[in-house]
C-alpha positions as CSV (number, residue, x, y, z in Angstrom):
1,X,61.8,32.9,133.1
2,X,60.9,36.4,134.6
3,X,59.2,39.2,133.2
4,X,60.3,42.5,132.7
5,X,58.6,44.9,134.9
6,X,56.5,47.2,133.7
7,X,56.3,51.1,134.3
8,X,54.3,52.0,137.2
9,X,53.0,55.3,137.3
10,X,55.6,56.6,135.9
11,X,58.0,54.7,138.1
12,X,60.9,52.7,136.3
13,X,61.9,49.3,137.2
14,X,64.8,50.2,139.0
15,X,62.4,52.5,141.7
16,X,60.2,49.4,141.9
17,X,62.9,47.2,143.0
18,X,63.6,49.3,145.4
19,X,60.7,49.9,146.8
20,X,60.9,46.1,147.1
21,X,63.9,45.9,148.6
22,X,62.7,48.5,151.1
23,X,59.8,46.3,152.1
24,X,62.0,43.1,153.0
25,X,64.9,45.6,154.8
26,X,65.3,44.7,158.5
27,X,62.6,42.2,158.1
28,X,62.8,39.1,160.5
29,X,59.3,37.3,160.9
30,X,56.3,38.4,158.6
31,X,55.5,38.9,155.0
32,X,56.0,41.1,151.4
33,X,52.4,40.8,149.5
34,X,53.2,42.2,145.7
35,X,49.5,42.6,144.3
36,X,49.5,43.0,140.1
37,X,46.5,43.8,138.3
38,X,46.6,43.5,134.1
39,X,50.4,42.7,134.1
40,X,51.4,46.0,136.5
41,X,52.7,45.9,140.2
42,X,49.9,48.0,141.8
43,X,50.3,47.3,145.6
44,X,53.6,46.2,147.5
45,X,52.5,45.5,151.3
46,X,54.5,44.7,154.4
47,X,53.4,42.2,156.8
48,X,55.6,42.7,160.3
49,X,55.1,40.2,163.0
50,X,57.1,40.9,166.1
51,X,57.8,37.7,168.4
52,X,57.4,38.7,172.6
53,X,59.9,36.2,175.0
54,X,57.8,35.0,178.2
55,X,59.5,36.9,181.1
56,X,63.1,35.8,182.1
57,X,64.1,34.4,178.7
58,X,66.8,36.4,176.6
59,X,66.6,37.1,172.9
């Protein structure tokens, strides 16, 4: 079952989704960290990692 969101800062659901949605956009390798205090998204955070290829080895 999933929870409605609830308002953040006077944000509606809708702008938290995509602020989400945002986050995980072009995203290969890393993380989205969605912190909620007292029932409220307060803190969405992106985690990037970017992997290098040794010389002479294509993508």
């Amino acid at each position: 079952m999933t929870a409605p969101l609830r308002h953040l800062e006077g944000q509606d659901e809708a702008s938290i989704l995509r602020e989400i949605q945002s986050a995980l956009s072009g995203l290969k390798f890393g993380s989205v960290e969605i912190t909620v205090h007292n029932g409220q998204i307060v803190q969405i955070e992106r985690k990037e990692k970017f992997r290098l290829q040794p010389n002479g080895k294509n993508a």
